[in-house]
C-alpha positions in Angstrom: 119.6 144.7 72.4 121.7 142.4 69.9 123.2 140.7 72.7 120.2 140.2 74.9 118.7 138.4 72.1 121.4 136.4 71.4 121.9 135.5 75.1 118.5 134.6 75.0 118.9 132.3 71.5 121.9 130.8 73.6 119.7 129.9 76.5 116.9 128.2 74.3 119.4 126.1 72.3 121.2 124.9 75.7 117.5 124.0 77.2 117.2 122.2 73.8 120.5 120.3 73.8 119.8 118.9 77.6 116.4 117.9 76.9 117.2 115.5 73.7 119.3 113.5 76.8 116.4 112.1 77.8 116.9 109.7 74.8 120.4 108.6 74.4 121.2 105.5 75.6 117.7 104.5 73.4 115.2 102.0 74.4 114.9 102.7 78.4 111.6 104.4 79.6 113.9 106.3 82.4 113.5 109.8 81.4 116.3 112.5 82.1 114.7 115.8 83.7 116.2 119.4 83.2 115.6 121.8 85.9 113.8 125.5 84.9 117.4 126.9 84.0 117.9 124.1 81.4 120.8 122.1 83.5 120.0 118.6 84.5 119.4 117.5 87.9 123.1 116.4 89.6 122.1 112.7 89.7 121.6 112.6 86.0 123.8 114.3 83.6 125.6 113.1 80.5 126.6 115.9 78.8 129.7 115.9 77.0 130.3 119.3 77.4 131.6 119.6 81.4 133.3 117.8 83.8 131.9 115.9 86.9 132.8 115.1 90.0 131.8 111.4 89.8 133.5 110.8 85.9 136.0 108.3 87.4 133.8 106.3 89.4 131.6 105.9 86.0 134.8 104.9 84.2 135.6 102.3 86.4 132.0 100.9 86.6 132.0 100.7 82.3 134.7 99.4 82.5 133.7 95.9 84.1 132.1 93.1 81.6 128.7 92.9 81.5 128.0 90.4 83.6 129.5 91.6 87.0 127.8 94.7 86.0 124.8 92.8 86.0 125.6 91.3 89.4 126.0 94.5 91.2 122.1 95.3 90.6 121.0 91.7 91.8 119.1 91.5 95.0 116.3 94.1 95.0 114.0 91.9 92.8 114.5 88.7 94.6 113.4 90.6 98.5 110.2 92.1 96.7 109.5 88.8 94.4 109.4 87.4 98.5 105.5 89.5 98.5 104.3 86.9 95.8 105.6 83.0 97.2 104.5 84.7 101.1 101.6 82.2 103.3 98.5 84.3 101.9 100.0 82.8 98.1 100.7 79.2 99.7 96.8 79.2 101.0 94.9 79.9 97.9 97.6 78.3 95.9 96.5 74.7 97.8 93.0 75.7 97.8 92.6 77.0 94.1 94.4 73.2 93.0 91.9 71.2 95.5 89.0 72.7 94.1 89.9 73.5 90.5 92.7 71.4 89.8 94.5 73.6 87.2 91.7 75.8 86.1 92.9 79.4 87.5 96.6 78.9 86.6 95.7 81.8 84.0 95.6 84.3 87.3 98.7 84.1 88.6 100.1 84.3 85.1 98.0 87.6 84.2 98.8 88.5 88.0 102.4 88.4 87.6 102.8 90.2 84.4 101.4 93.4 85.7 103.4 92.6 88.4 106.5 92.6 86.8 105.0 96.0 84.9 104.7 98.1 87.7 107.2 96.5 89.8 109.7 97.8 87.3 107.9 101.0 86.7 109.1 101.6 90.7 112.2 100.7 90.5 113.0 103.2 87.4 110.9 105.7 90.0 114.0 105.3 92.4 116.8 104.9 90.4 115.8 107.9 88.3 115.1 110.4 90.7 117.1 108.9 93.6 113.9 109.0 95.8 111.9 106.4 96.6 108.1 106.4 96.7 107.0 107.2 99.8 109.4 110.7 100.0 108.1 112.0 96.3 104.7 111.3 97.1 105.3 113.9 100.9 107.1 116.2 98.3 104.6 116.1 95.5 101.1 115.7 97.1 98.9 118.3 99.7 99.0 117.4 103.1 95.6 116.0 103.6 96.3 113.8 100.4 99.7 112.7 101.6 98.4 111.7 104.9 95.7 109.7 103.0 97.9 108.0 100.9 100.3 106.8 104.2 97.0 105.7 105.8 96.4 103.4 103.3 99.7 102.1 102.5 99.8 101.3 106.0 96.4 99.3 106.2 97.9 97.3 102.9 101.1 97.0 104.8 98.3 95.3 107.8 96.8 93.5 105.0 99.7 91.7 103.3 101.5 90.9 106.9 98.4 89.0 108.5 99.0 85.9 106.2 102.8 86.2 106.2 102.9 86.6 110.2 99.8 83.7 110.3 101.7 81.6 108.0 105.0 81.6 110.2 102.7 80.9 113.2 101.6 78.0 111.5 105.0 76.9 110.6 106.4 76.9 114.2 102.9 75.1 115.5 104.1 72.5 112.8 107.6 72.0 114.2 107.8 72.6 117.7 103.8 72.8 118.6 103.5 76.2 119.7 100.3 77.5 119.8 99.5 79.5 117.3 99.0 83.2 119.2 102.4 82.4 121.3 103.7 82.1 117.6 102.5 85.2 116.2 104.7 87.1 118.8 107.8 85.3 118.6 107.6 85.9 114.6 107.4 89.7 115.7 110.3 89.7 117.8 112.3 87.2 115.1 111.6 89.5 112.3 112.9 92.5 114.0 116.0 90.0 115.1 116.9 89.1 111.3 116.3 92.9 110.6 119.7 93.4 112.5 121.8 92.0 109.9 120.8 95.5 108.2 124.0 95.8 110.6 126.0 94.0 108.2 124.7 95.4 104.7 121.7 94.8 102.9 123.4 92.0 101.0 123.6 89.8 104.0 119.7 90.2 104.4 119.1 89.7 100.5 121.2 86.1 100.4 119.4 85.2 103.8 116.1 85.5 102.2 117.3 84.0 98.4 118.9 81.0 100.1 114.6 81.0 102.1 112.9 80.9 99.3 114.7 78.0 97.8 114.7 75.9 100.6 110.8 76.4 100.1 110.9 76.2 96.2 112.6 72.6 96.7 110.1 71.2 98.7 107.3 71.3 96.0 109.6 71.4 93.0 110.1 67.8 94.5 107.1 66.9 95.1 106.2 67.9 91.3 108.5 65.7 90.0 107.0 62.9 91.7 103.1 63.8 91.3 104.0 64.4 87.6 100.9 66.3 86.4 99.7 66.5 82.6 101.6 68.6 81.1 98.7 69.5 78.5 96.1 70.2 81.4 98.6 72.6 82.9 99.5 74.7 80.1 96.0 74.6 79.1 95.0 75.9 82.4 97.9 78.7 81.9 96.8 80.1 78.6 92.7 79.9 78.4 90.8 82.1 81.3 87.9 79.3 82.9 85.6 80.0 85.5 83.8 77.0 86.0 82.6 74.8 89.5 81.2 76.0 92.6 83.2 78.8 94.1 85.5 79.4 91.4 85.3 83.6 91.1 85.5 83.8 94.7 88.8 81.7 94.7 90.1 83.3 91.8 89.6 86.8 93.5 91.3 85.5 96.5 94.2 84.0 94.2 94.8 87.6 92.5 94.8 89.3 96.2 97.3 87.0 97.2 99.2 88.8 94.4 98.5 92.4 94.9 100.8 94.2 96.8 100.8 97.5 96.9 103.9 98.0 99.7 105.5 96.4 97.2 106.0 99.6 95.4 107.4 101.4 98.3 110.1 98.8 99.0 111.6 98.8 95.5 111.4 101.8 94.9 113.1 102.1 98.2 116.0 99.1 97.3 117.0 100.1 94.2 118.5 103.1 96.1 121.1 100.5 98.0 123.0 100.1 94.6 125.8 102.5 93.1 123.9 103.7 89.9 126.5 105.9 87.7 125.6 110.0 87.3 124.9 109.5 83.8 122.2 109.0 81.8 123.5 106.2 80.4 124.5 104.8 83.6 120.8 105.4 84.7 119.4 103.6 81.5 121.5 101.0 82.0 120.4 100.4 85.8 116.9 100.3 84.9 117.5 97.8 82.4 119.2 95.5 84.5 116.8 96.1 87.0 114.2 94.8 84.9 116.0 91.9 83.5 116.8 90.7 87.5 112.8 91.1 88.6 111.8 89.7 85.8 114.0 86.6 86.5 112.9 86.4 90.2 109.0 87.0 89.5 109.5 84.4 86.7 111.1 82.0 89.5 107.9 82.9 91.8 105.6 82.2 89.0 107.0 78.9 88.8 106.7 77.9 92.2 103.2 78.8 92.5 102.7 76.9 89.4 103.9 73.7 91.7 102.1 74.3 94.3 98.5 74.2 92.3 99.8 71.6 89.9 100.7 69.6 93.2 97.4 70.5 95.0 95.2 69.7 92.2 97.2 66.4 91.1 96.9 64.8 94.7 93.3 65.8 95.2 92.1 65.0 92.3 93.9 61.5 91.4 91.6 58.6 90.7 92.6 56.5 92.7 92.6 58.7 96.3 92.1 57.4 99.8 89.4 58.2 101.7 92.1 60.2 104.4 93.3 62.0 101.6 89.6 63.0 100.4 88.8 64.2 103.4 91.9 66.8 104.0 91.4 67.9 100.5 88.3 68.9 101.1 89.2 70.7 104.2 92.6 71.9 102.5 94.6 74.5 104.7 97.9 76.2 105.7 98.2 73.9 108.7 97.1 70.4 106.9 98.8 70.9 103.8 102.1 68.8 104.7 100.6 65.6 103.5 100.6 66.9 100.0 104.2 66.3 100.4 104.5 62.6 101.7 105.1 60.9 98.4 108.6 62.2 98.2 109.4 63.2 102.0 107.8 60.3 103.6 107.4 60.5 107.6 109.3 63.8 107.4 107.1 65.5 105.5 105.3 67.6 107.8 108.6 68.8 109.6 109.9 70.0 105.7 106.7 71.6 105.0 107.0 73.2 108.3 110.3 74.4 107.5 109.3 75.9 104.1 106.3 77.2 105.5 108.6 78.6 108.2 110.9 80.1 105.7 107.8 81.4 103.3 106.8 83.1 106.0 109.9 84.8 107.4 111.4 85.5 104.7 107.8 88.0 103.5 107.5 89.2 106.9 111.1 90.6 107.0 110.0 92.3 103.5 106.8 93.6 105.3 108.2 95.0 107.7 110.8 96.4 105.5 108.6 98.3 103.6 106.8 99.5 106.5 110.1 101.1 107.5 110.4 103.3 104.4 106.5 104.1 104.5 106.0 105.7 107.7 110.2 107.4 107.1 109.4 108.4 103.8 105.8 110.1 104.7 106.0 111.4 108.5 109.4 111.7 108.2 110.3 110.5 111.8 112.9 111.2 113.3 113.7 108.1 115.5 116.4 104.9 115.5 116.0 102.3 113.1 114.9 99.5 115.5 112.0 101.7 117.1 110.5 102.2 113.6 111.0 99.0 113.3 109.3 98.5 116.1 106.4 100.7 115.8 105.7 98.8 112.3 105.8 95.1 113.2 103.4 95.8 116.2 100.8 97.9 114.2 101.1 94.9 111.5 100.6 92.6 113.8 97.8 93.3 116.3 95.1 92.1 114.2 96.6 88.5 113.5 97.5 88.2 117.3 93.7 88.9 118.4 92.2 86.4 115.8 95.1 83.7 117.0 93.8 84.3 120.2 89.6 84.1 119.5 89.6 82.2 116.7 92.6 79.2 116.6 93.9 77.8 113.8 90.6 78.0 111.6 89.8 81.3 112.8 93.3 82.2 111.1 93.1 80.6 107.9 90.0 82.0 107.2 91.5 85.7 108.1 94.2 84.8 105.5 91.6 84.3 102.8 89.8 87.4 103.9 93.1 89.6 103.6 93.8 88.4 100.0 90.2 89.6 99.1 90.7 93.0 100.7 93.8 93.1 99.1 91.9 92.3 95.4 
């Protein structure tokens, strides 16, 4: 009987000693589970009482300086900032500026800071329990729920990748005037092209998108330079909430869509997973941190360039001294027209750059989209099918409703479905 209840005393102590884990390496909100015998799950242990498999390879990575360290996590946070600088942000970017100059800046701020929030929330998801969204909520949820929850993701998935697919359509009319249907299909079959370099390591697909996005960031980053908007209106229109002028909710609803994305969650969630995280809880605390320090650094990098391209917007279309010409395509601002916002610093070649950021906004986001489609439909039906017919399967379900507008409505017709999908999004 003494020994049972000392057996017992020693169990309760053990369950004890595991559980206080969940706090070393202080200040991380990743939290170290124990299992219903009091050991810790295999992908999270840091007890100095046993010997793992994997001490070695956690030596090694300690031992590197902080910075390379750092380095190794980089990439996940740039492909998922890719959701917020996509067509659907470029449209009500250029149309919040034209009508409101630099009144609604104070959305995409508030936007992007619970961005950042829950965007990091998923990525301590995946690194912690070395799942990413999609698979925990199949594991966790009933299967009426679970199917539920995959419809929906899906019709955000729809949602997100008519402007980004739209956008690219637009981009290629620009360049090499393709109509804008004929467009939507060959950004289909391009998207599941670039998805091959998956071949070649996620890497290769993350700098392909990174060296993108600043190809686009340049353009405007220019063109803000030149423009030179007051610096007082801007901050001014950053830091005090205004809804003021005829249709200003509506565009500020459309601006925060633009920045909801729920698929979002699913893809990094999903990344993070791509990345060597040591079997420690140390190791895991450490991850998450650099994890957030790196989204915060790329969301911080997509704030700024939708920052330029309202300040732009509103600067040009509200300057005292505008032409007529340039009245007129203010007032009817769009994805398609926009490229003479740029002419001050690119001159005659200004709609061929815009068309080449465009092209790359668009891309770039639709490669992401259909990214996290992948992991969606994997993580909740499970499938059991080759990479490129998922991949399949996803970019034509995401892309049926932008190719039947393209076709009924033109160009208009497809600008106004990109406004539309932002407020859905909202």
């Amino acid at each position: 009987m003494r020994n049972l209840q000392q057996q017992e005393q020693e169990q309760e102590q053990k369950v004890s000693d595991v559980a206080t884990t969940s706090s070393w390496g202080g200040g991380s909100n990743c939290i170290a589970a124990i299992n219903l015998d009091g050991t810790p799950p295999p992908h999270i242990t840091d007890s100095p009482d046993k010997q793992f498999d994997h001490h070695d390879e956690n030596l090694k990575h300690d031992e590197k300086p902080g910075w390379r360290k750092f380095l190794s996590y980089v990439g996940p946070g740039f492909l998922v900032s890719l959701a917020y600088l996509d067509p659907g942000n470029l449209e009500t970017d250029l149309q919040a500026g034209a009508n409101h100059r630099f009144e609604l800046l104070w959305v995409i701020l508030i936007g992007l800071i619970f961005a950042l929030i829950i965007q990091s929330l998923a990525a301590n998801l995946g690194v912690s329990t070395g799942k990413h969204l999609s698979e925990l909520c199949k594991a966790e949820y009933p299967k009426y729920v679970k199917y539920c929850l995959w419809l929906l993701a899906e019709l955000a998935v729809i949602a997100a990748d008519i402007p980004e697919v739209i956008g690219t359509a637009f981009g290629l009319n620009i360049l090499f005037h393709i109509p804008v249907w004929a467009g939507v299909l060959i950004t289909g079959l391009s998207t599941l092209l670039l998805l091959g370099l998956q071949r070649y390591g996620i890497r290769k697909l993350e700098l392909l998108i990174t060296v993108l996005v600043f190809v686009m960031a340049a353009c405007f980053f220019g063109e803000m330079g030149y423009v030179k908007p007051p610096a007082a209106d801007v901050l001014k229109g950053m830091f005090i909430p205004k809804l003021s002028g005829q249709g200003a909710t509506g565009d500020a609803i459309a601006l925060l869509g633009a920045l909801v994305m729920p698929h979002n969650l699913f893809l990094h969630s999903a990344l993070v997973l791509s990345r060597k995280v040591p079997s420690s809880v140390h190791g895991v605390n450490n991850a998450c941190r650099y994890f957030l320090i790196e989204s915060g650094f790329a969301l911080f990098v997509a704030f700024l360039i939708n920052v330029a391209i309202v300040t732009v917007s509103g600067t040009v279309c509200s300057a005292k001294n505008i032409s007529d010409t340039t009245a007129n395509q203010c007032g009817d601002l769009n994805l398609s027209s926009a490229s003479f916002l740029l002419k001050n610093v690119l001159g005659r070649s200004s709609s061929i750059l815009y068309g080449i950021a465009l092209l790359a906004s668009g891309q770039s986001s639709t490669i992401t989209g259909t990214y996290a489609g992948q992991f969606i439909m994997q993580g909740f039906l499970d499938l059991k099918m080759k990479t490129w017919k998922r991949n399949l399967m996803t970019r034509c379900i995401a892309i049926a409703p932008s190719l039947v507008v393209s076709i009924i409505g033109g160009s208009s017709g497809s600008s106004k479905l990109i406004i539309i999908a932002s407020v859905c999004n909202s």
